[in-house]
C-alpha positions, 0 to 999 in steps of 0.5 A: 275665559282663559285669561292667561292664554288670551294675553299669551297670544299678545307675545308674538305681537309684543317680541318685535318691541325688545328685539328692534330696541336691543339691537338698536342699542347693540348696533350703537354701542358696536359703531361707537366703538369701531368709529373710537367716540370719545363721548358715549352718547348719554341716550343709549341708557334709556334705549337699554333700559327700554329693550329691558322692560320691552323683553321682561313684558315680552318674556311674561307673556311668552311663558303665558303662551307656552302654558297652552301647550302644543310645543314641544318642551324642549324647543321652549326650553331653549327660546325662553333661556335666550329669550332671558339671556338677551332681555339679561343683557339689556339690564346689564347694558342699563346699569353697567355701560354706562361706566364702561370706559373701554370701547373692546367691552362696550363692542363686545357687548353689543355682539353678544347681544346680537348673537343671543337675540339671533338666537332668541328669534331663530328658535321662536321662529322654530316653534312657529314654522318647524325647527328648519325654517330658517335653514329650509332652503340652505346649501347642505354644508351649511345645513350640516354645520346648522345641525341639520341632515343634507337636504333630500335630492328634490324630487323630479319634475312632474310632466305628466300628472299619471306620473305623479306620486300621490303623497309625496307629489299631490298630498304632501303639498297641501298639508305642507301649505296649510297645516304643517306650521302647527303640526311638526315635530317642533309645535306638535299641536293636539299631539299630530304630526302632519308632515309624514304618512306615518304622523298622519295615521298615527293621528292625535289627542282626539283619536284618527286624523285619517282613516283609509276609506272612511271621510267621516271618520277621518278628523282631518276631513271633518275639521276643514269643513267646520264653520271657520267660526268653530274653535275646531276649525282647521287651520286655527288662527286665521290662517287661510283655509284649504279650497274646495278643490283642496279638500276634494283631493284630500277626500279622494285621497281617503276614499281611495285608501290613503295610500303612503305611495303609488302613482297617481295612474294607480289610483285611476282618478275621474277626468273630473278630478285629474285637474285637481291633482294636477293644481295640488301637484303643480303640474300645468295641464298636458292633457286633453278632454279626454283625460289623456296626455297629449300627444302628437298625431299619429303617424300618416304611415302607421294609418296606411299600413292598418288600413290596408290590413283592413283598420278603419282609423279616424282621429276623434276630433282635429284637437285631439290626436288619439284615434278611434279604430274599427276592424272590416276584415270581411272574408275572415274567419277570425282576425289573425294574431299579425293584424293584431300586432300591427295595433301595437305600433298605435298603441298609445294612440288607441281610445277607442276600438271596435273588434265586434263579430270577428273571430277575437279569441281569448288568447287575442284579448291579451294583446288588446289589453296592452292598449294603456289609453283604451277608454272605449272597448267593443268585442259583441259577438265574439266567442268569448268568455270569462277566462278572456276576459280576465285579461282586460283588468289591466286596461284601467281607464277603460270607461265603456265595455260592450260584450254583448252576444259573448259566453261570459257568466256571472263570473265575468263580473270580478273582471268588471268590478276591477275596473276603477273607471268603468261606467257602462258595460254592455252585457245583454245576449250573455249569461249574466244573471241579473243581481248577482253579487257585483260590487259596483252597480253599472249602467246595463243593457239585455238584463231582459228578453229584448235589448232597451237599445242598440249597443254602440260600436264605439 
């Protein structure tokens, strides 16, 4: 047993005694003084000498504290020197004021006795929350007369979760929170910074606190999920653990890379994790079901003027405005660009869209690419092939692609594999060889002579 650091931890419960007895004794000395008493109260010596014998206990078990390490040295310096000088200063109250005539000297002691005990908790508080606890939320004049920097313009509020910037928005929250007490550059605790990006991959005494990609590897991960009872346990000294949906972000965090920056629309998150990040960035939820933002319903005109053009358009359901949208230009050899551009005026509004055995060409997939919310995409039958369809990497949250009856190959499979959220990809009638070298396994129909089922449309 670490007897010296089992009675250091008794310093943060014993500092109040000194504190509250010196100042007691400073604020006596002060009123007597300004009130001009003509007798000094004789129980003021053994309030001296209590906040005394208080600060030399409290000073030894601080100086135990300190020998666990973790602190930064400096920061030590300056509390234990103030720590000292105030606990100095109640001896000198003890032995000397008692004889002290002059009310200016017995006043003057009692303020710098409250100035160095000021001093003492500022700088302890620093060891403990960071060296801008105090001063955190301060007007910057008074931050740039503290010694500290003006104060970052805060960051702009967050509507739309796709808006959110994955660090500074979404991670950095939880860290601040729950580690960056014990991990700042003031109380550097096994050697690692929290605060920053570049503190978190530089990790600490025992090795990567992050490793992009890889959660077993990645200490960070592997410590919030120990038993609490485990030493290894992070956070340590009963502070409140991360939650599950906490973790789960931080997790995902990891497996997406770990990124310093980018938008949280970038990384393409589930519809099951959107929530999460959203909770993590303080966001109240703007979305519906379907992961999207929500939006007003689609203009009655817009409706009219497509389905004249032969555009069958039916919202998806009476809560959510977003649209379902199928092409019956019957007579046509092939859907004309101008049909095409009239979509545009639905572009956001567009989650899914049936173009199947029209004549879509592959300079046309490029305008259906510019949907931003297309979750649902049907282009069986066309004559496509893997040049088009290199234009829909950019739809990306796009869950279900039907290209059944196209001339896509093997080749078209850098285009599946580059869409973070695609689930099902329809590719019977086509020329894809079953297990070629896709990096993703996905859910597809025709890698035999007869089709298990019939594709949807949408």
């Amino acid at each position: 047993m670490d007897w010296t650091a089992f009675f250091g931890r008794f310093h943060v419960v014993l500092l109040h005694l000194p504190i509250g007895i010196l100042t007691l004794a400073a604020l006596a000395e002060i009123w007597g003084g300004w009130r001009r008493l003509e007798e000094r109260p004789p129980f003021l010596n053994l309030v001296w000498l209590g906040g005394w014998i208080s600060g030399v206990a409290t000073c030894l078990l601080g100086w135990m504290l300190s020998l666990s390490g973790g602190y930064d040295e400096a920061a030590i310096d300056r509390h234990f020197l103030w720590g000292v000088i105030a606990t100095a200063i109640g001896l000198l109250g003890w032995i000397f004021l008692r004889w002290v005539k002059g009310r200016v000297l017995r006043m003057g002691a009692g303020l710098i006795q409250i100035i160095a005990l000021s001093l003492a908790g500022h700088l302890g508080g620093n060891l403990t929350h960071g060296p801008e606890y105090l001063f955190e939320h301060a007007p910057n004049p008074l931050r740039l007369l503290a010694g500290f920097e003006a104060r970052e313009a805060p960051r702009p509020e967050i509507v739309f979760l796709d808006d959110a910037d994955i660090f500074l928005d979404v991670v950095r929250p939880i860290l601040k929170n729950r580690c960056t007490s014990c991990h700042n550059p003031a109380k550097t605790k096994g050697e690692l910074l929290l605060d920053t990006h570049e503190g978190i991959m530089a990790g600490g005494k025992t090795g990567a606190a992050v490793v992009p990609g890889d959660l077993a590897a990645s200490e960070l991960i592997v410590r919030v999920h120990l038993d609490p009872d485990d030493k290894k346990f992070m956070p340590t000294d009963g502070k409140p653990p991360l939650t599950d949906d906490e973790r789960a972000v931080l997790e995902w965090w990891i497996e997406t890379g770990a990124p310093a920056s980018g938008t949280v629309f970038d990384l393409s998150p589930t519809v099951d994790m959107r929530p999460r990040l959203a909770a993590a960035a303080g966001i109240v939820s703007q979305e519906n079901e379907l992961g999207l933002k929500r939006r007003e319903a689609l203009d009655p005109e817009i409706v009219a003027q497509l389905e004249s053009l032969g555009f069958d358009v039916k919202p998806i359901s009476q809560e959510i405005a977003y649209v379902d949208v199928d092409y019956f230009g019957l007579g046509d050899e092939g859907i004309p660009d101008e049909k095409l551009a009239a979509l545009q005026q639905a572009r956001d509004h567009v989650a899914w869209l049936n173009l199947g055995d029209c004549g879509l060409t592959d300079a046309q997939l490029g305008m259906i690419a510019s949907l931003p919310n297309l979750l649902k995409l049907n282009v069986d039958r066309n004559p496509l092939s893997d040049a088009g369809v290199v234009h829909l990497k950019s739809l990306k949250r796009l869950e279900v692609l039907n290209l059944h009856g196209t001339r896509v190959s093997d080749a078209a499979y850098s285009t599946l594999d580059a869409l973070p959220r695609l689930q099902k990809a329809y590719l019977w009638g086509t020329d894809i060889v079953p297990n070629s070298n896709a990096k993703r396994t996905y859910a597809v129909f025709g890698l035999t002579p007869e089709p298990p089922e019939d594709p949807p449309s949408s």
